[in-house]
The first five atom37 places (N, CA, C, CB, O) and aatype in JSON, in Angstrom:
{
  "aatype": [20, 20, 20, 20, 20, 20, 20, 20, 20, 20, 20, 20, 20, 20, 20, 20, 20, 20, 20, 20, 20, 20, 20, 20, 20, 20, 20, 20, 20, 20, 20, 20, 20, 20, 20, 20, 20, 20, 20, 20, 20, 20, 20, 20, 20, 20, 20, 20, 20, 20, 20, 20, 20, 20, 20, 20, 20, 20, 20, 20, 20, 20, 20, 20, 20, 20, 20, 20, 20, 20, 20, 20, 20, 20, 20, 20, 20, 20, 20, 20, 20, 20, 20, 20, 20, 20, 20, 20, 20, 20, 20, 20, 20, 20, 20, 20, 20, 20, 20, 20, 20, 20, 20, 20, 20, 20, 20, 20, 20, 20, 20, 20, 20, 20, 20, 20, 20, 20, 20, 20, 20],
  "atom_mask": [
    [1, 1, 1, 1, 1],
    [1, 1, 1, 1, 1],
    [1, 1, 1, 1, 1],
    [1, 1, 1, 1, 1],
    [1, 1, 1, 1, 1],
    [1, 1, 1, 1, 1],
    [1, 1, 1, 1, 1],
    [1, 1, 1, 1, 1],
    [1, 1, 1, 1, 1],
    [1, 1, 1, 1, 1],
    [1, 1, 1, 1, 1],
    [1, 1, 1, 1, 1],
    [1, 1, 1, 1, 1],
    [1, 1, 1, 1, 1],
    [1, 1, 1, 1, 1],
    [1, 1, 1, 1, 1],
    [1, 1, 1, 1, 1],
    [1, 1, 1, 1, 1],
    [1, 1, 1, 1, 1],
    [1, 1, 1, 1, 1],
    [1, 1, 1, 1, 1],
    [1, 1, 1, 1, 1],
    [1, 1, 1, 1, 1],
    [1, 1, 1, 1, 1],
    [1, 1, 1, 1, 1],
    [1, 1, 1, 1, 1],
    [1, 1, 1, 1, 1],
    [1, 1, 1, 1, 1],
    [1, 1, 1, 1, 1],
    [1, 1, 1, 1, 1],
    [1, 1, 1, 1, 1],
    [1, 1, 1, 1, 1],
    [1, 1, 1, 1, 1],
    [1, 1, 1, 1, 1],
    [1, 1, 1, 1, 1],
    [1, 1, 1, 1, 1],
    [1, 1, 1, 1, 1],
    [1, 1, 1, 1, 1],
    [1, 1, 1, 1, 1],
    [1, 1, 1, 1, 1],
    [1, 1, 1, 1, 1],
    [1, 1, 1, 1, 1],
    [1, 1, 1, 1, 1],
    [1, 1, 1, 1, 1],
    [1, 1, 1, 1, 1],
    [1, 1, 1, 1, 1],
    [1, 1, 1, 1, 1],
    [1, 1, 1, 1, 1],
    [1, 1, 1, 1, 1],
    [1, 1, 1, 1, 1],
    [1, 1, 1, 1, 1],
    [1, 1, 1, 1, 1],
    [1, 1, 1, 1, 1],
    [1, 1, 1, 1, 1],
    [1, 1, 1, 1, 1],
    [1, 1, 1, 1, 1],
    [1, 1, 1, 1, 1],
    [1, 1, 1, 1, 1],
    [1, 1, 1, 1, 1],
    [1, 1, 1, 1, 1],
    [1, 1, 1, 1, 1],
    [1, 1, 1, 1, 1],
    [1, 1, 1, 1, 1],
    [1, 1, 1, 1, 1],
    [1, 1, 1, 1, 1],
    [1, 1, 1, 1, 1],
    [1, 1, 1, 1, 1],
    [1, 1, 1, 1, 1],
    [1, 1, 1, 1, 1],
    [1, 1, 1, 1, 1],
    [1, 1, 1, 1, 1],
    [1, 1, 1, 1, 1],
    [1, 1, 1, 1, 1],
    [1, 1, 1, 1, 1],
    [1, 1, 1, 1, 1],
    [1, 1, 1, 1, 1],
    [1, 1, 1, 1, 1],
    [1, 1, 1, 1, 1],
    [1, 1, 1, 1, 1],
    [1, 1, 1, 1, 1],
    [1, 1, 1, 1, 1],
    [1, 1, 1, 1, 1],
    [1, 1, 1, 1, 1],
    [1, 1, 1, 1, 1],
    [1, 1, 1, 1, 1],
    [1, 1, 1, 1, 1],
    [1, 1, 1, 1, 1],
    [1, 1, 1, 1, 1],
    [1, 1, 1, 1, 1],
    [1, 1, 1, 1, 1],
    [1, 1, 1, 1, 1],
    [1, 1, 1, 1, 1],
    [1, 1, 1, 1, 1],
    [1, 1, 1, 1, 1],
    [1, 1, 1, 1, 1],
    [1, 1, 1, 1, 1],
    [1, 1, 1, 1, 1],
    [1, 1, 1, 1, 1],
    [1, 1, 1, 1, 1],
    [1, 1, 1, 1, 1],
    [1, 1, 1, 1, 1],
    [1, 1, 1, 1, 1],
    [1, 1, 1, 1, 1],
    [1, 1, 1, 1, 1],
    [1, 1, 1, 1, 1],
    [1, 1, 1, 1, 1],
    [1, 1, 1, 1, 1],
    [1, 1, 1, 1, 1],
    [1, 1, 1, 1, 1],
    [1, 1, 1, 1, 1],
    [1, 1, 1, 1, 1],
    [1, 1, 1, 1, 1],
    [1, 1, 1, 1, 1],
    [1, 1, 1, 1, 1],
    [1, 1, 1, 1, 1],
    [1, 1, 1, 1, 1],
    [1, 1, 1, 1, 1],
    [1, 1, 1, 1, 1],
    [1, 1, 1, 1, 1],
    [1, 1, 1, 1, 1],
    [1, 1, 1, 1, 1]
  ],
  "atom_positions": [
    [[-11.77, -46.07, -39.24], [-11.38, -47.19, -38.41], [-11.24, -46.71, -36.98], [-10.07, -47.84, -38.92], [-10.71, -45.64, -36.66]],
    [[-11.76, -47.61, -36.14], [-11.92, -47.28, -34.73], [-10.51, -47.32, -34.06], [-12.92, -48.29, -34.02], [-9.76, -48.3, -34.14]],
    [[-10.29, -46.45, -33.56], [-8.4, -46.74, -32.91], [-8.9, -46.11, -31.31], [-6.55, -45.29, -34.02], [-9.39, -44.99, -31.12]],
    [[-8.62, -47.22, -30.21], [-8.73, -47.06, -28.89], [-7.23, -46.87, -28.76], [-9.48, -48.22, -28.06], [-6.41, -47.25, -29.6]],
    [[-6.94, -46.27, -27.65], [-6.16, -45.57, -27.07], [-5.93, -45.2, -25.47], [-6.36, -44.73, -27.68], [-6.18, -44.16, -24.85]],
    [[-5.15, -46.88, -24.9], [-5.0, -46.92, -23.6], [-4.29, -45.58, -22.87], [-4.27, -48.14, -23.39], [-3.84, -44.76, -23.67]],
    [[-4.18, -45.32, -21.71], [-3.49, -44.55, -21.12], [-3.63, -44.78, -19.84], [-3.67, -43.41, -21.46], [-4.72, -45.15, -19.41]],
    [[-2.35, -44.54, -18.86], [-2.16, -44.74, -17.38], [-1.66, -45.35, -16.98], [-2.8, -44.92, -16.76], [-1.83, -45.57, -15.78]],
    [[-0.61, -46.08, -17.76], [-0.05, -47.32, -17.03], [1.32, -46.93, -16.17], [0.32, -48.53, -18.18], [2.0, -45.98, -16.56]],
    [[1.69, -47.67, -15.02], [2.85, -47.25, -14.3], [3.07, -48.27, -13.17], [2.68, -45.79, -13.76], [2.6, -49.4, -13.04]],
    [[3.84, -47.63, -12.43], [4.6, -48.62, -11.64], [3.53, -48.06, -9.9], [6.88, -48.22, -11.75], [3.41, -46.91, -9.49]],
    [[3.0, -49.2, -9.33], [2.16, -48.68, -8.17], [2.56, -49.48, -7.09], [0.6, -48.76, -8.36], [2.61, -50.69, -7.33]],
    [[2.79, -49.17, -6.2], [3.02, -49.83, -4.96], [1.57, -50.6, -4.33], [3.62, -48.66, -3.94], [0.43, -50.15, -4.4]],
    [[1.89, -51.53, -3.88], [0.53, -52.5, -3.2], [-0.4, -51.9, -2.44], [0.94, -53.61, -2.21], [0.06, -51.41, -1.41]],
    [[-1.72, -51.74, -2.63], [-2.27, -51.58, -2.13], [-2.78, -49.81, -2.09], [-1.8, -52.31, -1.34], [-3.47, -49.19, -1.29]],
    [[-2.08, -49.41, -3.32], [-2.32, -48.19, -3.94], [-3.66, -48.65, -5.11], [-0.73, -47.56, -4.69], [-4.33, -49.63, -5.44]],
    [[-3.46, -47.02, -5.45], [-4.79, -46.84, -6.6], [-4.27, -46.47, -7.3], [-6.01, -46.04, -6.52], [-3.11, -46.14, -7.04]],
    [[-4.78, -46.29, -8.57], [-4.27, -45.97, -10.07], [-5.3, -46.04, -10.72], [-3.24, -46.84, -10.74], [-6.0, -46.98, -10.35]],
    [[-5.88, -45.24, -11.87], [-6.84, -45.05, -13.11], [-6.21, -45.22, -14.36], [-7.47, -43.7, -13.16], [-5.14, -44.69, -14.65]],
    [[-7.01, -46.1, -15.25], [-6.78, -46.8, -16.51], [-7.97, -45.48, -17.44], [-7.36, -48.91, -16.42], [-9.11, -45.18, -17.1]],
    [[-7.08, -44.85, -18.77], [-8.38, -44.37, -19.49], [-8.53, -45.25, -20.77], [-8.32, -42.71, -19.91], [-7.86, -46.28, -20.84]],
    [[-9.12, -45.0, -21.49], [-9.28, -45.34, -22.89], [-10.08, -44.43, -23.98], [-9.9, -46.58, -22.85], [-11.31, -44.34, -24.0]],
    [[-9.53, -44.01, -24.54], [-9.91, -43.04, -25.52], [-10.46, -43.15, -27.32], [-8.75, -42.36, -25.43], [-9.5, -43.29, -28.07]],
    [[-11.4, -43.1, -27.81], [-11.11, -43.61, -29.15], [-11.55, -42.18, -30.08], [-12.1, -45.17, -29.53], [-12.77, -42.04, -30.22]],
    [[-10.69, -41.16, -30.69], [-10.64, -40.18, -30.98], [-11.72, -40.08, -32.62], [-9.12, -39.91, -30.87], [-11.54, -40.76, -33.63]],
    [[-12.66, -39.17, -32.43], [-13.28, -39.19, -33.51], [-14.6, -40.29, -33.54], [-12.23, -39.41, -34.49], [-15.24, -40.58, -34.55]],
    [[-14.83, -40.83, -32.15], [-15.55, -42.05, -32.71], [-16.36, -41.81, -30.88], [-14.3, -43.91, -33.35], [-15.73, -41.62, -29.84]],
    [[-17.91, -41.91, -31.04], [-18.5, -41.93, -30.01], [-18.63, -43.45, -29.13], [-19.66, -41.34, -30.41], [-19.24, -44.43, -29.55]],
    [[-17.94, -43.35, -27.93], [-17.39, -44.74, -27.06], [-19.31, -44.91, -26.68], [-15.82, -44.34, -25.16], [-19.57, -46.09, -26.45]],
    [[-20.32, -44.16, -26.61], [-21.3, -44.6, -25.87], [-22.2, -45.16, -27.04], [-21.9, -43.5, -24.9], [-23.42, -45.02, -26.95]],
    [[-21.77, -45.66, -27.88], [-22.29, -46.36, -28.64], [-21.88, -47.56, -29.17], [-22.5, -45.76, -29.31], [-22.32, -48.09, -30.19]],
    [[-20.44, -48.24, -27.94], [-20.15, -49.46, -27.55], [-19.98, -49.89, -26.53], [-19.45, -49.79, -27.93], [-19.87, -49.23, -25.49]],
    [[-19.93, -51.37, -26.67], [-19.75, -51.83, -25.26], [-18.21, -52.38, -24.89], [-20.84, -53.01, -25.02], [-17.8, -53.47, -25.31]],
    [[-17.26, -51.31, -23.88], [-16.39, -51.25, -24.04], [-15.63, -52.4, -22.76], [-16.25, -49.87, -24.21], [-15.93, -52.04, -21.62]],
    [[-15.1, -53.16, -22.78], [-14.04, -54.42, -22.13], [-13.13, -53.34, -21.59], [-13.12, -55.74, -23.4], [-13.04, -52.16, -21.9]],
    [[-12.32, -54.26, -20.47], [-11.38, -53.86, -20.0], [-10.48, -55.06, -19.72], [-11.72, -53.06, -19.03], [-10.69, -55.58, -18.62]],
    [[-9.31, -55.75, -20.62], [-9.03, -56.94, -20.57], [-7.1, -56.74, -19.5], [-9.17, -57.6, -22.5], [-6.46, -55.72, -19.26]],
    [[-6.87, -57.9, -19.22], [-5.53, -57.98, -18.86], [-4.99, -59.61, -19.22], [-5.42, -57.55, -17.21], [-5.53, -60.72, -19.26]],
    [[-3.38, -58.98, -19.51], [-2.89, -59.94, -20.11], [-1.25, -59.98, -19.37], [-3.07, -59.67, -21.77], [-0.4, -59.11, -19.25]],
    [[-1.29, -61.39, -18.95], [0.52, -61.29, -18.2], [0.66, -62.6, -19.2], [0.95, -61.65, -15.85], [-0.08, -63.03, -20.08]],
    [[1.94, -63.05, -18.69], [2.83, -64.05, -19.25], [2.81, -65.3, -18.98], [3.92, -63.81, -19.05], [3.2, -65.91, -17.98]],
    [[2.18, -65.78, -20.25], [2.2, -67.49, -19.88], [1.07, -67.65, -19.38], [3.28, -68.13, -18.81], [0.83, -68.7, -18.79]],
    [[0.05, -66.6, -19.5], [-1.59, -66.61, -18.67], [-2.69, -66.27, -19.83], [-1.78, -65.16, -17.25], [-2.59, -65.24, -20.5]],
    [[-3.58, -67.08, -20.0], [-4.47, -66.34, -21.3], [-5.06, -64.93, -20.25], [-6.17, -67.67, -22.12], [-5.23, -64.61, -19.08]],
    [[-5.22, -64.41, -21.68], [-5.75, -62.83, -21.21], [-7.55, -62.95, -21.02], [-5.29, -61.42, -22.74], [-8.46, -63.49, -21.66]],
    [[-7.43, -62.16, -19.85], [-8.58, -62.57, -18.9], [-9.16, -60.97, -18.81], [-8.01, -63.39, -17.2], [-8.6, -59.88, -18.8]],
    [[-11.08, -61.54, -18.75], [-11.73, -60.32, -18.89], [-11.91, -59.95, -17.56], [-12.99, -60.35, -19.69], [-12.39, -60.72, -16.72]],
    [[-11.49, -58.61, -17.28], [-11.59, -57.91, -15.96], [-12.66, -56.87, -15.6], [-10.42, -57.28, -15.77], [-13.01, -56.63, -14.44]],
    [[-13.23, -56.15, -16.93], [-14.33, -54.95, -16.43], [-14.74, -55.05, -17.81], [-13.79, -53.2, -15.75], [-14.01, -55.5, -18.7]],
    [[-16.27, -54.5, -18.04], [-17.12, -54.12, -19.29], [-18.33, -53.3, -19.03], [-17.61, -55.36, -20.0], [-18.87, -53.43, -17.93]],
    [[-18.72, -52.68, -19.68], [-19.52, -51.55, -19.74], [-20.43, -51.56, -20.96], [-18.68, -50.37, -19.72], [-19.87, -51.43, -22.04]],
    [[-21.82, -51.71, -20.94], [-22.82, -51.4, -21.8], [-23.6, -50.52, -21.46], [-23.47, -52.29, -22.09], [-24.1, -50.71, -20.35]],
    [[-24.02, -49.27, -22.18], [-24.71, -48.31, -21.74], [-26.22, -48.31, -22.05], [-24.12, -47.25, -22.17], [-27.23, -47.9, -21.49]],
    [[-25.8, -49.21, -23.66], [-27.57, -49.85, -24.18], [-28.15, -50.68, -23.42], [-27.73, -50.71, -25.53], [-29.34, -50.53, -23.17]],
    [[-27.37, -51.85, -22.86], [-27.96, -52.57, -22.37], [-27.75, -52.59, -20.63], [-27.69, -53.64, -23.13], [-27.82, -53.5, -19.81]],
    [[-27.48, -51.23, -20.54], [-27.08, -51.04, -18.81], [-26.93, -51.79, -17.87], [-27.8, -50.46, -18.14], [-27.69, -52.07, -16.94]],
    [[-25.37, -52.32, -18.25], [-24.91, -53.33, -17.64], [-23.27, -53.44, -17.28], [-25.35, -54.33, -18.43], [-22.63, -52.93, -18.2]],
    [[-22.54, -53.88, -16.36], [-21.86, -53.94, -16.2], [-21.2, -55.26, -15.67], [-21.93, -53.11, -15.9], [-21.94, -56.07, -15.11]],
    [[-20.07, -55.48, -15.79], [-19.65, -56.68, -15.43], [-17.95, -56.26, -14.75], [-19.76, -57.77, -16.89], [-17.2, -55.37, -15.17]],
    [[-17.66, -57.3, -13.48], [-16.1, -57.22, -13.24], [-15.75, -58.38, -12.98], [-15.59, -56.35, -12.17], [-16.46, -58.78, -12.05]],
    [[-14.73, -59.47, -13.43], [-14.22, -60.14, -12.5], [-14.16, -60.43, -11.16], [-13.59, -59.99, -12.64], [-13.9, -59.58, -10.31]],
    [[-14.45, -61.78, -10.88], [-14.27, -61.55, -9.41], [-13.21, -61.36, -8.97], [-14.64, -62.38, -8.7], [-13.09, -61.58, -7.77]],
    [[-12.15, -60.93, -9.64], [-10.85, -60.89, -8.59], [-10.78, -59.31, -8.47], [-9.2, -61.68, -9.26], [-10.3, -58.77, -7.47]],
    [[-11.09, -58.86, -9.18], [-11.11, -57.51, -8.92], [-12.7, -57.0, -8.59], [-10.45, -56.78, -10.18], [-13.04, -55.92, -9.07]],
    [[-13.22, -57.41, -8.15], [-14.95, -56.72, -7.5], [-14.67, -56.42, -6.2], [-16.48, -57.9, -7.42], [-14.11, -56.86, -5.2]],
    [[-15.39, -55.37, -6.68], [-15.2, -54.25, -5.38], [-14.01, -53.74, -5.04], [-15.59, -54.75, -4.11], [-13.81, -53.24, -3.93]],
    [[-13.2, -53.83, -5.88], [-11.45, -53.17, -6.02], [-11.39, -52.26, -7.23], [-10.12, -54.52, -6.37], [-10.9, -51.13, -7.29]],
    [[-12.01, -53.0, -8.19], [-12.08, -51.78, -9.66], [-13.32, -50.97, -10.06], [-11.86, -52.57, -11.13], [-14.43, -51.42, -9.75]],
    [[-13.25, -50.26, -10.47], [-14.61, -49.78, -11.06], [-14.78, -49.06, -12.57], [-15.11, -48.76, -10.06], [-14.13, -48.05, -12.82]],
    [[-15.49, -49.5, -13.33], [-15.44, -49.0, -14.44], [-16.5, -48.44, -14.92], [-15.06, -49.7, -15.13], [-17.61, -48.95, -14.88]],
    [[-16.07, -46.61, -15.76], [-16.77, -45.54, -15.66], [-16.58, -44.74, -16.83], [-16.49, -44.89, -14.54], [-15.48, -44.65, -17.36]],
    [[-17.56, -44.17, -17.24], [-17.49, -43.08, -18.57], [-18.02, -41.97, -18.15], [-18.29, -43.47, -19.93], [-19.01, -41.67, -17.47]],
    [[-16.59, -40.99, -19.06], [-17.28, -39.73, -19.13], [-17.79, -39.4, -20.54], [-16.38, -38.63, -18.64], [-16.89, -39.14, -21.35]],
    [[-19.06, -39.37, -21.0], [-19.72, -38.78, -21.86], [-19.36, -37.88, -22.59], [-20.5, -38.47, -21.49], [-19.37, -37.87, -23.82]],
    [[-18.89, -36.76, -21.62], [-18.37, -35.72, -22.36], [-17.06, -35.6, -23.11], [-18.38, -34.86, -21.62], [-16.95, -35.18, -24.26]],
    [[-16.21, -35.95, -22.42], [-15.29, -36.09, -22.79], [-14.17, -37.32, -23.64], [-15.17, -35.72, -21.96], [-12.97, -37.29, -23.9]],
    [[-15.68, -38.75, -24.01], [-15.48, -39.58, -24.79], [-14.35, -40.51, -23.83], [-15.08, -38.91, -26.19], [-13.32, -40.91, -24.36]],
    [[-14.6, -40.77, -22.62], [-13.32, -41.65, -22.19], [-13.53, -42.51, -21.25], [-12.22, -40.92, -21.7], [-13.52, -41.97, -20.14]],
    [[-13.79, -44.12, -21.21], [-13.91, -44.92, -20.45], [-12.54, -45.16, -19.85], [-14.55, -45.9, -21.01], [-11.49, -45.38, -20.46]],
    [[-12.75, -45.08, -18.49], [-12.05, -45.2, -16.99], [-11.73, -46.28, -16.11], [-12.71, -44.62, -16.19], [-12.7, -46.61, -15.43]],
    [[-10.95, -46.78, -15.95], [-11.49, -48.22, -14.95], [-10.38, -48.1, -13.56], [-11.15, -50.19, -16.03], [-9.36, -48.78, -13.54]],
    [[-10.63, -47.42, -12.76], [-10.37, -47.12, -11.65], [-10.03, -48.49, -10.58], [-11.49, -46.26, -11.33], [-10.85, -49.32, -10.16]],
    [[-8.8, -48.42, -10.36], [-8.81, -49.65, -9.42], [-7.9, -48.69, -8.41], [-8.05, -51.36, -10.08], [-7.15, -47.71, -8.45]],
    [[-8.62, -49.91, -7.2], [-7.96, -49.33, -6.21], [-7.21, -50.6, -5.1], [-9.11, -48.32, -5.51], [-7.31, -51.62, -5.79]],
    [[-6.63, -50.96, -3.96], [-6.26, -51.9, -2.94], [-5.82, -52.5, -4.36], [-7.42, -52.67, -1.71], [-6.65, -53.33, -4.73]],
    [[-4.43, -52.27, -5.55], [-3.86, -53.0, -6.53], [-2.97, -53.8, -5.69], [-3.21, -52.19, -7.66], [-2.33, -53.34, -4.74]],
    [[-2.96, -55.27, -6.15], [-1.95, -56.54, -6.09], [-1.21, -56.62, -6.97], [-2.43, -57.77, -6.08], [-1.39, -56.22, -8.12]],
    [[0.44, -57.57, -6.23], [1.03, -57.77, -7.45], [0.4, -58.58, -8.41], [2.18, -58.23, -7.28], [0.98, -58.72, -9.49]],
    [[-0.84, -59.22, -8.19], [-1.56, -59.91, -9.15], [-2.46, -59.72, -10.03], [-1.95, -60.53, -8.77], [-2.94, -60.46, -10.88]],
    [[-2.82, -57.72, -9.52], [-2.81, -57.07, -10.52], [-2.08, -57.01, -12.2], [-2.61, -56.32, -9.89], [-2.59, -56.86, -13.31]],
    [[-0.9, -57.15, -11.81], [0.39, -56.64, -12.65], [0.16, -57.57, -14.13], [2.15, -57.06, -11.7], [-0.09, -58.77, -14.21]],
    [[0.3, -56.66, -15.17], [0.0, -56.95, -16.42], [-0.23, -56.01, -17.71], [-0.95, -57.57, -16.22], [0.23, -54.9, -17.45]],
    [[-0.63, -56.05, -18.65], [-1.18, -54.76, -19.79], [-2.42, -54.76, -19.43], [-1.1, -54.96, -21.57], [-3.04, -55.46, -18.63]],
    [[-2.7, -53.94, -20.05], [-4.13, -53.91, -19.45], [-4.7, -53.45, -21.03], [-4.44, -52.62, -17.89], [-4.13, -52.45, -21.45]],
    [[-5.47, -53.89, -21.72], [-5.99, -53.66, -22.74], [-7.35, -53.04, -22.98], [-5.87, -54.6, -23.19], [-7.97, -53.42, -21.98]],
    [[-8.04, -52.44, -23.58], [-9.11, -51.64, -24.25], [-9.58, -52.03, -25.46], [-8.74, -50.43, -24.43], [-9.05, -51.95, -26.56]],
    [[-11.02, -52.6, -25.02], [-11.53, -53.32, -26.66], [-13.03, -52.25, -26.77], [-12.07, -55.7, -26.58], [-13.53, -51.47, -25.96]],
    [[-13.3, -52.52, -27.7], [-14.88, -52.08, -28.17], [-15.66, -53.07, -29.07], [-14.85, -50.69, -29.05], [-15.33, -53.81, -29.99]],
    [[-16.58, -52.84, -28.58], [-17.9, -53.75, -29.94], [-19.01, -53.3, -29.63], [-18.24, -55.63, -29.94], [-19.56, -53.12, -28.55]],
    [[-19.44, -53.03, -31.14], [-21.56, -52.89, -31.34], [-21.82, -54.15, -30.26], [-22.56, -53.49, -33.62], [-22.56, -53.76, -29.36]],
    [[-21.62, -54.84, -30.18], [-21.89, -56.42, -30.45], [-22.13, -56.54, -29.02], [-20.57, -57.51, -31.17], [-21.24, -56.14, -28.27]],
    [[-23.15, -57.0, -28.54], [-23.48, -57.0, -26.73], [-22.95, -58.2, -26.36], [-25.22, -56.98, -26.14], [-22.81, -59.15, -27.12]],
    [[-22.73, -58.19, -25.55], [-21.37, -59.13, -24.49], [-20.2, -59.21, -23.98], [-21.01, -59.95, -24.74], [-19.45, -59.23, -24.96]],
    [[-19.39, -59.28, -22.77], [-18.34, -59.18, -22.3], [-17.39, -60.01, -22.74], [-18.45, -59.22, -21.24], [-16.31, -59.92, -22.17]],
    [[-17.51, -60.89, -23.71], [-16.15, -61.85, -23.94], [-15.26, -60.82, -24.71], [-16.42, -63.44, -24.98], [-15.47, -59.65, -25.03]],
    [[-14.27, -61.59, -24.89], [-13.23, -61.08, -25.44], [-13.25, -60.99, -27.26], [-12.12, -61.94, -24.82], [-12.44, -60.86, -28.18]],
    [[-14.27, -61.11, -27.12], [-14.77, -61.3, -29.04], [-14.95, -60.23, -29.63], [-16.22, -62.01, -29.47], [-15.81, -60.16, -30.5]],
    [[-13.98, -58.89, -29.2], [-14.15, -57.71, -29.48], [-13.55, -57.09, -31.38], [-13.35, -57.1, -28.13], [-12.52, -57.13, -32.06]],
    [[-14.49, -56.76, -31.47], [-14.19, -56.1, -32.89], [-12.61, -55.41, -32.84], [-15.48, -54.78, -33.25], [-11.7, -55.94, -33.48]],
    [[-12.32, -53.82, -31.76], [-11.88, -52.87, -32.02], [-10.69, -53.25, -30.34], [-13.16, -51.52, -32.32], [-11.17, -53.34, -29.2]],
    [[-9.01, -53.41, -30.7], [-8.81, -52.98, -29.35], [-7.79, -52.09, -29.86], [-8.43, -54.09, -28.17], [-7.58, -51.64, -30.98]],
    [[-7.07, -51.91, -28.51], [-5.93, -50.63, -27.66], [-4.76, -51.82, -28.25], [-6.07, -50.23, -25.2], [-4.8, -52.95, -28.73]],
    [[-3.66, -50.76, -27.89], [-2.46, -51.59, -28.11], [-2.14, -51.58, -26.33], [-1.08, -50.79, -29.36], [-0.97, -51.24, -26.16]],
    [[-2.53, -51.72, -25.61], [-2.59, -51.99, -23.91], [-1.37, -50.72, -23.64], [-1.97, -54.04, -23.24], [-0.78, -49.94, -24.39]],
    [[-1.37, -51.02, -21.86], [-1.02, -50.4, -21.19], [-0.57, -51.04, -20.33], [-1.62, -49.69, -20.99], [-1.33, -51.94, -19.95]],
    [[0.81, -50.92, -19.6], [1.43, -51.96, -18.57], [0.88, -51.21, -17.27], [3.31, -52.15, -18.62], [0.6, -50.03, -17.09]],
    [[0.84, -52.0, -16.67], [0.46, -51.7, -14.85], [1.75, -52.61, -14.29], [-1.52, -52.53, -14.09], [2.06, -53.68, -14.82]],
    [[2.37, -52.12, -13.28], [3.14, -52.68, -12.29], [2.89, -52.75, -11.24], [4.01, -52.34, -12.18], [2.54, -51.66, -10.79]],
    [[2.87, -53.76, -10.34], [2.05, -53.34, -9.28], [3.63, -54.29, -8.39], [-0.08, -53.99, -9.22], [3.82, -55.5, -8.55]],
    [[4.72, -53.25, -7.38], [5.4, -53.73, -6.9], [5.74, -52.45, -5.84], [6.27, -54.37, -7.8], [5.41, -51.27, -5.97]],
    [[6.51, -53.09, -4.74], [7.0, -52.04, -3.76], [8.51, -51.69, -4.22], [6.95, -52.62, -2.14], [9.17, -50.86, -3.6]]
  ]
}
C-alpha cells in the first residue's frame, strides 16, 4: 500500500518562502502523477500544483502561478513544491496525493495525511 508522506510545514512570515516535500517510501513517485492539494476551513479543498512525468505536464493554480513551483527529485524519490512571496491566503494543510490515473483533479487514489503551513507575521 502506497503511504505518501508530507513534510515541511511551519509557521512563515508574508512574503517568505518555504518548501513542501512528499515522500512515498518503498514505492517509485515517477510512476505517478503526483497533486499538491490545500485545504482550510469552511473552504472545499482546492487543487494547487500537479506533476506528470508520462504525460509531461504540469499544472498550478492560478493563485499560486508563478509563486509555487513543483519539482522531483528522481533520485531521491521526493516531490517538492516550493513556494515562494507566501500569503496569509496561503495558510492551510497542504496535502499529497498520487495516481496511475492521468489528471489533476482531486480523484486521487493514494494521499498524505497533510501538512499545516502558516503563513502569519
Amino acid at each position: 500500500q502506497l503511504q505518501l508522506v508530507e513534510s515541511g510545514g511551519g509557521l512563515v512570515q508574508p512574503g517568505g518562502s518555504h518548501t513542501l516535500s512528499c515522500t512515498a517510501p518503498g514505492f517509485n513517485l515517477r510512476l505517478y502523477v503526483i497533486g499538491w492539494f490545500r485545504q482550510v476551513p469552511e473552504k472545499e479543498r482546492e487543487g494547487i500544483s500537479c506533476s506528470s512525468i508520462k504525460d509531461d505536464f504540469e499544472y498550478y493554480n492560478a493563485s499560486v502561478k508563478g509563486r509555487f513551483t513543483i519539482s522531483r527529485d528522481p533520485v531521491l524519490n521526493i516531490v517538492y513544491l516550493q513556494m515562494n512571496n507566501l500569503q496569509p491566503e496561503d495558510t492551510g494543510i497542504y496535502y499529497c496525493a498520487a495516481d496511475q490515473r492521468p489528471g489533476c483533479t482531486d480523484a486521487k487514489e493514494h494521499w498524505g495525511k497533510g501538512t499545516t503551513v502558516t503563513v502569519a507575521s
